[in-house]
Every structure is written in structure tokens, then in C-alpha cells.
LUMKOL-635716 format. One record per residue: residue in three letters; chain; x negated, z, y of N, C-alpha, C in turn. Coordinates in nm, 2 decimals, decimal comma, padded with zeros to 4 digits. Atoms other than C-alpha are relative to their C-alpha. Example, Ala and Ser with C-alpha at 12.3 -4.5 7.8 and 13.67 -1.06 7.14 Angstrom:
 code unit     nX     nZ     nY    caX    caZ    caY     cX     cZ     cY
  ALA    A -00,09  00,00 -00,12 -01,23  00,78 -00,45 -00,09  00,00  00,12
  SER    A  00,09  00,00 -00,11 -01,37  00,71 -00,11  00,08  00,08  00,11
This chain:
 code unit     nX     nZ     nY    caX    caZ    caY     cX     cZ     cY
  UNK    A  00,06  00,10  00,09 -00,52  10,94  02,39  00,11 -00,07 -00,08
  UNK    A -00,12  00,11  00,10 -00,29  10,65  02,22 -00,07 -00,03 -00,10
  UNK    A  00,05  00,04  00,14 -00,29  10,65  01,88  00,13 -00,12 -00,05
  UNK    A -00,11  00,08  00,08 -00,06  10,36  01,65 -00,02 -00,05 -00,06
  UNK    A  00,02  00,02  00,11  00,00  10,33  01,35  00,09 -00,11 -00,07
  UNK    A -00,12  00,15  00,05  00,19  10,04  01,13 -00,04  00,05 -00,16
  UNK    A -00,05 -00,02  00,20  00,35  10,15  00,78  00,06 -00,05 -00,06
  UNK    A -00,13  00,04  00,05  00,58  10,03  00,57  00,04  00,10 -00,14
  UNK    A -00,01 -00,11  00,08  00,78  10,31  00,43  00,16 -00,03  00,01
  UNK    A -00,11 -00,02  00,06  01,13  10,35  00,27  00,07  00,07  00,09
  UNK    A -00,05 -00,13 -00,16  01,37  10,50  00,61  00,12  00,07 -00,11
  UNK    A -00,11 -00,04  00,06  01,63  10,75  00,52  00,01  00,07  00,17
  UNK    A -00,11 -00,01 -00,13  01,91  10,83  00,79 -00,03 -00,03  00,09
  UNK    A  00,04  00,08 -00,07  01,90  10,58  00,94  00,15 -00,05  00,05
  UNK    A -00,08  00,01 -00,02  02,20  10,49  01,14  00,14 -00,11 -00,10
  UNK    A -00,07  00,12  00,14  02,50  10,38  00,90  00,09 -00,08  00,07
  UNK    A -00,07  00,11 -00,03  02,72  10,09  00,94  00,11 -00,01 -00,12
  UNK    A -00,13  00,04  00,13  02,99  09,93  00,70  00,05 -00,14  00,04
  UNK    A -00,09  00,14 -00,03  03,16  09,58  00,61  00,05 -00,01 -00,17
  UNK    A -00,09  00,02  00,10  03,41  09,53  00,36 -00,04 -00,13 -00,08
  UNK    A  00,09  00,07  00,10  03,34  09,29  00,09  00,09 -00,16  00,07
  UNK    A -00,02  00,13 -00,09  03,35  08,91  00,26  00,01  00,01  00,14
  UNK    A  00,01 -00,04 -00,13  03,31  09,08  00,60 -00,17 -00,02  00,08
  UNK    A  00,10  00,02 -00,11  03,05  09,01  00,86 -00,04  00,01  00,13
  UNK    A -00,02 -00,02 -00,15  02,92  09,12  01,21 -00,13 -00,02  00,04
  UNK    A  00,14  00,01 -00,10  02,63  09,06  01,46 -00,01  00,01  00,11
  UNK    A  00,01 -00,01 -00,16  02,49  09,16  01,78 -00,13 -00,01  00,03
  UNK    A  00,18  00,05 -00,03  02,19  09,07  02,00 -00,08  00,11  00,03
  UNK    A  00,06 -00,13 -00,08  02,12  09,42  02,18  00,10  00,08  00,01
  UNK    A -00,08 -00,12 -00,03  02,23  09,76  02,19 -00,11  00,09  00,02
  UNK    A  00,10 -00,06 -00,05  02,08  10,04  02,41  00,04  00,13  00,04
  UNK    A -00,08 -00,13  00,01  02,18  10,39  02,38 -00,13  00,11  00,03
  UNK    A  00,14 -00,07 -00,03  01,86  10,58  02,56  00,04  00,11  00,10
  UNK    A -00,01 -00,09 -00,14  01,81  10,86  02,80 -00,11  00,09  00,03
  UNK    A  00,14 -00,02 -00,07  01,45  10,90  02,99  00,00  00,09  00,02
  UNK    A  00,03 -00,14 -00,03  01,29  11,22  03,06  00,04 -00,02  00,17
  UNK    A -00,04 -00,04 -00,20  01,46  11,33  03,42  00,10 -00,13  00,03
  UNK    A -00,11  00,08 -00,06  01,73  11,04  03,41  00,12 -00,01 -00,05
  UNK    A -00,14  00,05  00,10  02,08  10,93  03,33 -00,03 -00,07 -00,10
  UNK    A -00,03  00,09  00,09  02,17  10,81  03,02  00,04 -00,16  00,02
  UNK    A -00,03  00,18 -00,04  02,15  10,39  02,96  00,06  00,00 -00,11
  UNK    A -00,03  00,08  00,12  02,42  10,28  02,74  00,02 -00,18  00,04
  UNK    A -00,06  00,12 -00,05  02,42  09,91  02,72  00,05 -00,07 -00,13
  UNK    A -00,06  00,08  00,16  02,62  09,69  02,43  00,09  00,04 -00,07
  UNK    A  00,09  00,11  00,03  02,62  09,58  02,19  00,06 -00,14  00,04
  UNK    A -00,01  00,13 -00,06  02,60  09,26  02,37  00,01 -00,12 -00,08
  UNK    A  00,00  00,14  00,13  02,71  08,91  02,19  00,02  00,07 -00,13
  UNK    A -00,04 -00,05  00,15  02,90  09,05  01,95  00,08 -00,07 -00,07
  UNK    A -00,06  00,05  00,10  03,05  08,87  01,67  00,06  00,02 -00,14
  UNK    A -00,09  00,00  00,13  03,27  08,88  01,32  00,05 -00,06 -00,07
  UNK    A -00,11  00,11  00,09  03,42  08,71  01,03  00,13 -00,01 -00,01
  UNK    A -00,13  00,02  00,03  03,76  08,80  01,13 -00,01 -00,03  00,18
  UNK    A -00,06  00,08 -00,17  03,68  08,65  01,55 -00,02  00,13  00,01
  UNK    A  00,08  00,09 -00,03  03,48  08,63  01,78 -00,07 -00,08 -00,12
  UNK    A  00,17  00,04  00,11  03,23  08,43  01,48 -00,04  00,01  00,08
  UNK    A  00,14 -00,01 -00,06  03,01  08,36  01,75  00,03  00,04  00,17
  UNK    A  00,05 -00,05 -00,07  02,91  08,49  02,04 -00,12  00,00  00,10
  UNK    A  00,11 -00,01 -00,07  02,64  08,46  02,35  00,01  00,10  00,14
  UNK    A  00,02 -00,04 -00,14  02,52  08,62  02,67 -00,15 -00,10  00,07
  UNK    A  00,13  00,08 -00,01  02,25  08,45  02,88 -00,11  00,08  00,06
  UNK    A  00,10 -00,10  00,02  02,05  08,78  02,95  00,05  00,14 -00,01
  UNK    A  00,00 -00,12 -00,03  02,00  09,14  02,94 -00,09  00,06  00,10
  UNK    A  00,06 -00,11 -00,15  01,86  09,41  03,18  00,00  00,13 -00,04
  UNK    A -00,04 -00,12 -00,01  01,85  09,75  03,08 -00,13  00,08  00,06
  UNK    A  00,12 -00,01 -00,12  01,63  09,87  03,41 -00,11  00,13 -00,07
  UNK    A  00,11 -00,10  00,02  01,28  10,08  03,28 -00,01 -00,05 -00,15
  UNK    A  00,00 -00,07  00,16  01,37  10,00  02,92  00,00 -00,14 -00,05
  UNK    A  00,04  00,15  00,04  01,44  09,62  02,80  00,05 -00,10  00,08
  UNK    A -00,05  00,13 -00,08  01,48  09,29  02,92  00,01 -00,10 -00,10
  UNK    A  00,00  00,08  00,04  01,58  08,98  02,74  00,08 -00,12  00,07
  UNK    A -00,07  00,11 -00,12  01,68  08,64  02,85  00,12 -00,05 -00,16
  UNK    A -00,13  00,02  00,13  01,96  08,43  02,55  00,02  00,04 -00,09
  UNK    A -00,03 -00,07  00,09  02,12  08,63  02,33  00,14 -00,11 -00,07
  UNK    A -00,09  00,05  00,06  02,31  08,45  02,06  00,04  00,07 -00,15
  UNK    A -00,04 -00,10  00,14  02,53  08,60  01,72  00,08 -00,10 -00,06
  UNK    A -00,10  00,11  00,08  02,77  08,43  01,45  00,01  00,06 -00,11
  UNK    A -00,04 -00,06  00,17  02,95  08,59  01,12  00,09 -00,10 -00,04
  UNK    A -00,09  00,13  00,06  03,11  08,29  00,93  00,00  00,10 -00,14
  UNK    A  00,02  00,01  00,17  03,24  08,34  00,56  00,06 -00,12 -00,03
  UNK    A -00,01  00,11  00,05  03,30  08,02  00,35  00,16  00,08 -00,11
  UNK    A -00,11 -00,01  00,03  03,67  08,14  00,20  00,03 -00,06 -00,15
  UNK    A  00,01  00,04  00,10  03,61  07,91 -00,07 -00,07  00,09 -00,11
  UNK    A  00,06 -00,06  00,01  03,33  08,07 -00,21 -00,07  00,17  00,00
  UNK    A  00,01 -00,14 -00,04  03,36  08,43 -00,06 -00,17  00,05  00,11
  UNK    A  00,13 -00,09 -00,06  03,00  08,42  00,07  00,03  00,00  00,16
  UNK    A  00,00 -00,07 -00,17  02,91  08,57  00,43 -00,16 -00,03  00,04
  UNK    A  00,08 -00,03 -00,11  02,68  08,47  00,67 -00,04  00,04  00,14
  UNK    A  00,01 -00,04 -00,12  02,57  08,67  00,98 -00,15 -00,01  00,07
  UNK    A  00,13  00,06 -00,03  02,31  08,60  01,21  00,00  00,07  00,16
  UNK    A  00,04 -00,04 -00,17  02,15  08,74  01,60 -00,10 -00,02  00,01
  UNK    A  00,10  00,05 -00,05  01,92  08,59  01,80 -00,01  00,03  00,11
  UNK    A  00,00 -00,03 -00,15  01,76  08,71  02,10 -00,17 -00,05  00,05
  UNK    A  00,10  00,02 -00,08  01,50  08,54  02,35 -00,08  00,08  00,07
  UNK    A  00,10 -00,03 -00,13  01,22  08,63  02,57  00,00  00,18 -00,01
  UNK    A -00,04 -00,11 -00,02  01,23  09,02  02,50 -00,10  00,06  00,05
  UNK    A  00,08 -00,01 -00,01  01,04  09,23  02,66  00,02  00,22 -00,01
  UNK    A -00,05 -00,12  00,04  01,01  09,65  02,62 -00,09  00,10  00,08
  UNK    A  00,07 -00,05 -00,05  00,90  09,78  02,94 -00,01  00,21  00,02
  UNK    A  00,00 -00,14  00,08  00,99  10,16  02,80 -00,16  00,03 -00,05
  UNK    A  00,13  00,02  00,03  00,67  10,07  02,67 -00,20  00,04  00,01
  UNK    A  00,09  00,06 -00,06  00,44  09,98  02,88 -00,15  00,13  00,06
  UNK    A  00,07 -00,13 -00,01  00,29  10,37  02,97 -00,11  00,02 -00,14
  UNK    A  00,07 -00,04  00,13  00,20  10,43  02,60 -00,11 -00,16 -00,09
  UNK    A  00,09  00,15  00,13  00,10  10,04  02,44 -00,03 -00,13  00,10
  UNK    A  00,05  00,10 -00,06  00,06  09,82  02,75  00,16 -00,11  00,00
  UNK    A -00,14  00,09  00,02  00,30  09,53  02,76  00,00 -00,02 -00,09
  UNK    A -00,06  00,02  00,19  00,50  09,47  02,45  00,16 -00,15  00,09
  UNK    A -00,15  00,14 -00,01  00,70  09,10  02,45  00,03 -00,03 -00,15
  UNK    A -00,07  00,09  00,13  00,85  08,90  02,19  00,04 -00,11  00,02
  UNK    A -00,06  00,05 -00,08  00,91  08,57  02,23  00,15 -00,07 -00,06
  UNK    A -00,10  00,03  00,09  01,20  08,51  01,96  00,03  00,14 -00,08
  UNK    A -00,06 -00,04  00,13  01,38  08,77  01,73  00,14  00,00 -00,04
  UNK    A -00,11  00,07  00,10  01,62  08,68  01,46  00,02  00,09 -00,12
  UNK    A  00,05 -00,11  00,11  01,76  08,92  01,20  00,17 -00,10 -00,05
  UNK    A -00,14  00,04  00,09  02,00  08,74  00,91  00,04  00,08 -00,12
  UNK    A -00,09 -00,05  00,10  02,23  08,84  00,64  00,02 -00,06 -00,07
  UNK    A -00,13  00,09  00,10  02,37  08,63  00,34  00,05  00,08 -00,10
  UNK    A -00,02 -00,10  00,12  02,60  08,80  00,09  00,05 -00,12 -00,07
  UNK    A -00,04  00,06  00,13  02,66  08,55 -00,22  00,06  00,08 -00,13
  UNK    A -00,03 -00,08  00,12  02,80  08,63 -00,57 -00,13  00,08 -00,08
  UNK    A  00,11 -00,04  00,06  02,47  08,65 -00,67 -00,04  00,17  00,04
  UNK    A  00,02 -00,15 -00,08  02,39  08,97 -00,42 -00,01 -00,01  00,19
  UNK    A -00,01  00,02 -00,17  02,33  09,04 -00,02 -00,19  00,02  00,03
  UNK    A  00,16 -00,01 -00,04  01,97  08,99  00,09  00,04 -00,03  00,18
  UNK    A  00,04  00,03 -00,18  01,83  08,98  00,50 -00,16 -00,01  00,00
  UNK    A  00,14  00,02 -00,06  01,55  08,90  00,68 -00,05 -00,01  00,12
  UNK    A  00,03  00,01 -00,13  01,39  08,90  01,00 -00,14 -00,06  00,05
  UNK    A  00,09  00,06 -00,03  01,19  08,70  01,21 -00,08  00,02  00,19
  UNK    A  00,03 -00,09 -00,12  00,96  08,83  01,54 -00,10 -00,11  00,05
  UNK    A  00,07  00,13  00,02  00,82  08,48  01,64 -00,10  00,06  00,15
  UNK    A  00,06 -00,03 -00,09  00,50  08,55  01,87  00,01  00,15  00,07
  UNK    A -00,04 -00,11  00,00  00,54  08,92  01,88 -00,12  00,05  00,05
  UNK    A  00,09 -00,10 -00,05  00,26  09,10  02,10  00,03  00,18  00,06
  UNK    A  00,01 -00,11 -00,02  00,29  09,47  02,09 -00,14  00,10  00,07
  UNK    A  00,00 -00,14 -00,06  00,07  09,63  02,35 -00,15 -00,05 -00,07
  UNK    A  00,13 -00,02  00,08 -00,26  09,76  02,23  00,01  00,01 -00,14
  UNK    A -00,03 -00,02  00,11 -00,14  09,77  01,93 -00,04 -00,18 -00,08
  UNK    A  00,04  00,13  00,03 -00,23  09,36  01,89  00,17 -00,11 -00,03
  UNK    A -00,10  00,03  00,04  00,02  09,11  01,72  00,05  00,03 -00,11
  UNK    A -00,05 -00,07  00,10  00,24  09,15  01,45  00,01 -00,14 -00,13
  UNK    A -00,04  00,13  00,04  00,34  08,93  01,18  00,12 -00,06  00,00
  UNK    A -00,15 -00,02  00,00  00,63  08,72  01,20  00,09  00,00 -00,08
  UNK    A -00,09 -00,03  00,08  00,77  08,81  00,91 -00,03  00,16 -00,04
  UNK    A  00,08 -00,19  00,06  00,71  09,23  00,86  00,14 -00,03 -00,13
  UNK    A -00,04 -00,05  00,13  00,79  09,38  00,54  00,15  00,05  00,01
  UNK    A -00,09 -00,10 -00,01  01,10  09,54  00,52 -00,03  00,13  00,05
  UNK    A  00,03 -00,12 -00,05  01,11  09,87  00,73 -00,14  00,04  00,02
  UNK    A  00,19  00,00 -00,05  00,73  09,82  00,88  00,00  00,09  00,08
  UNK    A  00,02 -00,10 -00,12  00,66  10,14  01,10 -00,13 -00,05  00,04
  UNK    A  00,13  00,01 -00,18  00,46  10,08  01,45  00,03  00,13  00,07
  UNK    A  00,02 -00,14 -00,10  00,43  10,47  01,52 -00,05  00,06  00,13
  UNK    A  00,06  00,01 -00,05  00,33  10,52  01,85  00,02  00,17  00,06
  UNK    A  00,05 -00,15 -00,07  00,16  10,87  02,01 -00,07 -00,01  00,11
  UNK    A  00,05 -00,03 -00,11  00,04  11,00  02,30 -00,07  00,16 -00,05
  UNK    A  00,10 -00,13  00,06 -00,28  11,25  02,15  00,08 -00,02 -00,11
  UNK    A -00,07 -00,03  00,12 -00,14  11,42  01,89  00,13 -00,01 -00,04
  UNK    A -00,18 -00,05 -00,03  00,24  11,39  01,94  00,06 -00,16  00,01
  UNK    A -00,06  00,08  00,03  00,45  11,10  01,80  00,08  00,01  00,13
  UNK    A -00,08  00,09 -00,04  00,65  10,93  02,07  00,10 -00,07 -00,02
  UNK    A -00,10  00,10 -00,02  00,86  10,69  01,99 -00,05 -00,08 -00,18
  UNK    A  00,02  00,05  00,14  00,85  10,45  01,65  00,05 -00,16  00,01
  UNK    A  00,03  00,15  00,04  00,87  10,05  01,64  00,09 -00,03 -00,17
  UNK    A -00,09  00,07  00,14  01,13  09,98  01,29  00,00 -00,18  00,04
  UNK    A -00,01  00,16  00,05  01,06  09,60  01,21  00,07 -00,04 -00,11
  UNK    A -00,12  00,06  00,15  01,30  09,44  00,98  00,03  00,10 -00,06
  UNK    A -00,05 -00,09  00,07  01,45  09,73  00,92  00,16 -00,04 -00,11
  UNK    A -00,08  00,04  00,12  01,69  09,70  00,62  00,07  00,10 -00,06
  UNK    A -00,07 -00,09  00,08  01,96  09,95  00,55  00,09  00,02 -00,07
  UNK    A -00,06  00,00  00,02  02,13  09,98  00,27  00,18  00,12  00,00
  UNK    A -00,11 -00,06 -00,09  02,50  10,11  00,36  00,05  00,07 -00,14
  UNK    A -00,06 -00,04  00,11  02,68  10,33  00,11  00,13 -00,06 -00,09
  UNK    A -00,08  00,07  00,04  02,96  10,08  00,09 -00,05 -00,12 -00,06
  UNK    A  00,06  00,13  00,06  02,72  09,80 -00,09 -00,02 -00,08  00,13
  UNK    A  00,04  00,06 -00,08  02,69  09,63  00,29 -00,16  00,03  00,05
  UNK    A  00,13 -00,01 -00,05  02,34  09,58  00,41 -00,04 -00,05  00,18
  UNK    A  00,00  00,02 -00,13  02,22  09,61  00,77 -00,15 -00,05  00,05
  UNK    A  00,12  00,00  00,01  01,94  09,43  00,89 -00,04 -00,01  00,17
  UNK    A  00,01 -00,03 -00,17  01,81  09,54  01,28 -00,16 -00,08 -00,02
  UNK    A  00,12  00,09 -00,03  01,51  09,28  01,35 -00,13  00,13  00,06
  UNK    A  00,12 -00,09 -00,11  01,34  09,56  01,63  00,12  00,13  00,00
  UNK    A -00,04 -00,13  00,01  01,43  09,89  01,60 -00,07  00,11  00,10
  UNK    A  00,08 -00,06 -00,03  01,26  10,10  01,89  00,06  00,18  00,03
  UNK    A -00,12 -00,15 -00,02  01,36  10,51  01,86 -00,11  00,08  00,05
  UNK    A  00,11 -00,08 -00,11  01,21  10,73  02,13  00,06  00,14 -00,06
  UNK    A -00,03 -00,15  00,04  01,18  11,07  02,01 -00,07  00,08  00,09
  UNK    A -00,02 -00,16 -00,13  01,28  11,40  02,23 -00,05  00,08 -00,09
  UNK    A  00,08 -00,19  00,02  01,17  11,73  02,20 -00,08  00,06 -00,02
  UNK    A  00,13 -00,04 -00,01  00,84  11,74  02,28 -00,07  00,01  00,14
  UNK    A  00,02 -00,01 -00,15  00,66  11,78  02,64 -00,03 -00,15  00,02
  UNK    A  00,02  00,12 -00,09  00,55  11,46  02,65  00,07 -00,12 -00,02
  UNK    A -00,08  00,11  00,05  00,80  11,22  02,53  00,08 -00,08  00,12
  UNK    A -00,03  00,05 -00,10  00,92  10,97  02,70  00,15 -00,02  00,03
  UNK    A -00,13 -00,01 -00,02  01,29  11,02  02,64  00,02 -00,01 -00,14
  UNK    A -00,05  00,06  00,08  01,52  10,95  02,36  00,09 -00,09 -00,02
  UNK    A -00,13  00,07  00,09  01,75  10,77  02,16 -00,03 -00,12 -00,05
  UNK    A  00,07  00,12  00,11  01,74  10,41  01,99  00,08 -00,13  00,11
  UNK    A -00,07  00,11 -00,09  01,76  10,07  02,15 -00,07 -00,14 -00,12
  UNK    A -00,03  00,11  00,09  01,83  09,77  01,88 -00,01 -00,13  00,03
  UNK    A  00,01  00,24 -00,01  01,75  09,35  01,91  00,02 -00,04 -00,12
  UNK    A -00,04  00,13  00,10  01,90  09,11  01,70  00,04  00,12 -00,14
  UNK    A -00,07 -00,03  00,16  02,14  09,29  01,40  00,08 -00,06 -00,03
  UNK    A -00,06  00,04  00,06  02,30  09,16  01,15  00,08  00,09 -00,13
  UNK    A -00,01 -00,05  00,13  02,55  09,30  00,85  00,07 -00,03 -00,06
  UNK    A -00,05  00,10  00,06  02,69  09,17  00,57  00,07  00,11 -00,14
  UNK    A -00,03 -00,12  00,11  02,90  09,37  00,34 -00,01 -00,13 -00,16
  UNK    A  00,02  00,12  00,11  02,91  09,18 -00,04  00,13 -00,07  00,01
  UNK    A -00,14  00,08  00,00  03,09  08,90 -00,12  00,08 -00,01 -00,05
  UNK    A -00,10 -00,02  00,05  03,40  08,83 -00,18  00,04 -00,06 -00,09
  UNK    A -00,02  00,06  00,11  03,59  08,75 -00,48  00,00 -00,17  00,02
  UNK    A -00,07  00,19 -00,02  03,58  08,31 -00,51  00,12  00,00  00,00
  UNK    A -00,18  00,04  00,03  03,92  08,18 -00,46  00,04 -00,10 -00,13
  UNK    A -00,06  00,06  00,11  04,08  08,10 -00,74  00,09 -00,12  00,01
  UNK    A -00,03  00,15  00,00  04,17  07,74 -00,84  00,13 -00,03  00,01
  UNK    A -00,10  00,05  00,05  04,50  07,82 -00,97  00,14  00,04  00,05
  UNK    A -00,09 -00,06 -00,02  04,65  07,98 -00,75 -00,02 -00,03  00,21
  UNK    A  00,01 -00,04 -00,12  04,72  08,03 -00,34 -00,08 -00,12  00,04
  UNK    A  00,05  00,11 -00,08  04,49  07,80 -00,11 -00,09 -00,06 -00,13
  UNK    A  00,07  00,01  00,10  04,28  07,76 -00,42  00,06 -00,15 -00,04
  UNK    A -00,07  00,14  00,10  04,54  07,50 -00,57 -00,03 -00,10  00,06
  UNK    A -00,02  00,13 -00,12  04,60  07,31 -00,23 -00,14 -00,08  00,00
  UNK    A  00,13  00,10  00,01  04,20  07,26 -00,24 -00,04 -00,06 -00,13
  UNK    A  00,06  00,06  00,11  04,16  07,17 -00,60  00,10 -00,11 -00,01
  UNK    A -00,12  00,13  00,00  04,48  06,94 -00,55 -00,09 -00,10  00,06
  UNK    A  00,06  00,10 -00,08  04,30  06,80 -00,28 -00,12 -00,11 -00,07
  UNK    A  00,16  00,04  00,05  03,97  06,75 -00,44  00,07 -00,18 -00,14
  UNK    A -00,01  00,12  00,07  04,15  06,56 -00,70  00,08 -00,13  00,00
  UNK    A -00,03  00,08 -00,04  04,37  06,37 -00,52 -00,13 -00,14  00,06
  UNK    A  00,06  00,16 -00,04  04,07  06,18 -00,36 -00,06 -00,05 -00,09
  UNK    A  00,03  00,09  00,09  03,92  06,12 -00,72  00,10 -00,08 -00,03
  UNK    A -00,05  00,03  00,01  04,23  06,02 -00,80  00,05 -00,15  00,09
  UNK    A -00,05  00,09 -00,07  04,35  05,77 -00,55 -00,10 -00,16 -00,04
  UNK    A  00,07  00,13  00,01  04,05  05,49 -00,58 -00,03  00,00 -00,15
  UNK    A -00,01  00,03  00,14  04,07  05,51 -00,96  00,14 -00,11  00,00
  UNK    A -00,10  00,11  00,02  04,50  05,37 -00,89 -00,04 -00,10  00,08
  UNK    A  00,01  00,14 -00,09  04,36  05,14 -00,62 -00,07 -00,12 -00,13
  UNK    A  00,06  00,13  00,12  04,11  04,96 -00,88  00,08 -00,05 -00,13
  UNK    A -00,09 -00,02  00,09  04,40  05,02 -01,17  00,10 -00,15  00,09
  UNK    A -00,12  00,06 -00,04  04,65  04,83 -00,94 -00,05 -00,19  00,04
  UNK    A  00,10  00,10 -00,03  04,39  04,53 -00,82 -00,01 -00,08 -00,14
  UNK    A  00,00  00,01  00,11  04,34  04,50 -01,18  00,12 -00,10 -00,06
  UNK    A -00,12  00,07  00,07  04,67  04,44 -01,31  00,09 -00,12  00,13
  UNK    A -00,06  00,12 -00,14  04,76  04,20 -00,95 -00,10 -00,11 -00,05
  UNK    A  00,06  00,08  00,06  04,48  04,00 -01,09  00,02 -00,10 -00,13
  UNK    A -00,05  00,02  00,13  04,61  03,97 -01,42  00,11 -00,05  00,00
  UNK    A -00,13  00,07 -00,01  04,94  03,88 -01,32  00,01 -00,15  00,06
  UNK    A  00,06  00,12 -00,06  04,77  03,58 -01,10 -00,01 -00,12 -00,10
């Protein structure tokens, strides 16, 4: 008998990450599983990106046979230098989670997107699951809460677990945000394997200090800036007095 449930509860140990303050990374898929009676699937993480290169990043599908499928995977970590802030971003198409399909029926997706910004202000994310059919379980919305549990059982006996916009904070002030989270939990007779397979993350450590005006590339751009006020103030100055000399 399939039971499933949808929470939204507070995760702890939850896989950690890190990014240094003005640092940024993203990937579309990563698949780290291993089915009852098979070899282990590692695959990824695919389209992977950074604020110190690659920034961006695509593939034009995945495959990881029994377990997921997606078609364009795209990623991008920019920081603005000026400013210090960080944005990271992954996008993955067409997903589908035929791991699934025993316990909840077909489960697709037909967009998800999980972002990052770190400003001076602080580091927020968010995730987006556009057209999201999970199974007997129905649709979802396309924005879940932070860390929404889709617990799924077979009778009495948790299975596996569904993390939506999951949102971890890192102990180094970086925040990690995994759009689809699916973690197959072992060590029960009927499980269907373990381990964890991830769509669309993003992480964004905080931002970095602004560049200062007075100093280093700071000058060159505040020179800049006021060279071009400057310039069409002498042109009208010089027009002026060529006038007056006339």
C-alpha cells in the first residue's frame, strides 16, 4: 500500500557544501545511487559552473538508466566585482524520475530552476518546479516552501523522500539551494535502493566586500565614471568661449 506524505520541516544533515565570500557554483544534475541487486550510478555533476571559470555551463541531456532522465541542462555563477554580489543559477529541462515509477507512477517535471543571490544586504534562494507532476501523489506547487517533504512508503516503511527547494544553510555563511532533492533510503527489505540524486543546485557563499573607490580597480572605475561626466561639461565650456571669441 503507497502512502505520501508532503511536509515542510526544518532538514538537518543534510549534505554540506561551502563558497567563500564572493564565490559562486552551479550544477544541473548529480546522481550518486545504488539499486537493490545493482551497481552503483554515479553520474555528475553535469553543467557545472563558477565565479572563478567555467561561469556557465550546459549539456543537452542526461540519462542515468532506471533512475533519471533529463533533456537541457544549463548553469552560470557570475559576481559583479564592483559590488561584490554573486549570482548562481541551474536549469534543467524535461525531467523525468523513472526510480519512481514502482512506488508513485510517473513523476515528470517539465522545468526546474534553483537560484542564489548573495548581496551586502544578505544571501537568499529560491526554486522553481514549473509543471511538476509527481505520480499519485498529484501536482505540486511551483514555488514549494523551503525544504517541502514528499515522503514516499511502500505500507508502513518510508522509501525514499522528495526535498523541494531545499535550502541549506552552510556553516561558512554560504547557502545551498537543490531545486529536487530525491534520497532513496536503504536498510529496509523493501527499499528500493539508496543514495541521493540532485536537479538544478545552486550556492552562493556571502558577498564580498564592495571595491573601494580609492583605491586598486576601484579608482580606474571611479576615474572613469568621471571622466565621462567630465568630458561634455569641457566640450560645452570650449563651444562657449569659441562663440565668444566670434
Amino acid at each position: 500500500m503507497l502512502a505520501a506524505v508532503v511536509a515542510c520541516v526544518a532538514l538537518a544533515g543534510a549534505a554540506p557544501a561551502s563558497a567563500a565570500p564572493g564565490d559562486g557554483s552551479a550544477y544541473g544534475v548529480s546522481v550518486d545511487v545504488q539499486l537493490l541487486g545493482q551497481s552503483a550510478v554515479k553520474v555528475g555533476p553535469l553543467a557545472a559552473s563558477n565565479t572563478n571559470g567555467p561561469t556557465s555551463a550546459s549539456v543537452v541531456s542526461a540519462n542515468a538508466a532506471g533512475i533519471l532522465t533529463a533533456g537541457v541542462i544549463t548553469s552560470s555563477a557570475v559576481r559583479d566585482d564592483n559590488s561584490g554580489a554573486v549570482t548562481a543559477k541551474a536549469s534543467t529541462a524535461d525531467v523525468g524520475l523513472p526510480v519512481l515509477k514502482a512506488a508513485l507512477g510517473a513523476v515528470s517535471v517539465k522545468a526546474i530552476e534553483a537560484v542564489c543571490t548573495a548581496t551586502q544586504e544578505g544571501v537568499k534562494g529560491s526554486s522553481t518546479l514549473a509543471d511538476a507532476k509527481l505520480g499519485s501523489v498529484g501536482t505540486v506547487d511551483a514555488n514549494p516552501a523551503p525544504n517541502t517533504q514528499v515522503k514516499v512508503a511502500l505500507g508502513p516503511v518510508n522509501v525514499a523522500t522528495l526535498i523541494l527547494n531545499e535550502q541549506i544553510k552552510n556553516p561558512d555563511g554560504s547557502l545551498t539551494v537543490n531545486a529536487l532533492h530525491l534520497k532513496l533510503l536503504g536498510g529496509v527489505v523493501s527499499a528500493l535502493g539508496s543514495g541521493d540524486v540532485i536537479v538544478s543546485s545552486a550556492t552562493c557563499g556571502p558577498a564580498a566586500p564592495p571595491m573601494p573607490l580609492a583605491s586598486g580597480a576601484g579608482l580606474w572605475v571611479g576615474l572613469g565614471v568621471l571622466g565621462a561626466i567630465a568630458v561634455p561639461v569641457g566640450l560645452r565650456f570650449s563651444r562657449r568661449r569659441s562663440a565668444a571669441g566670434a
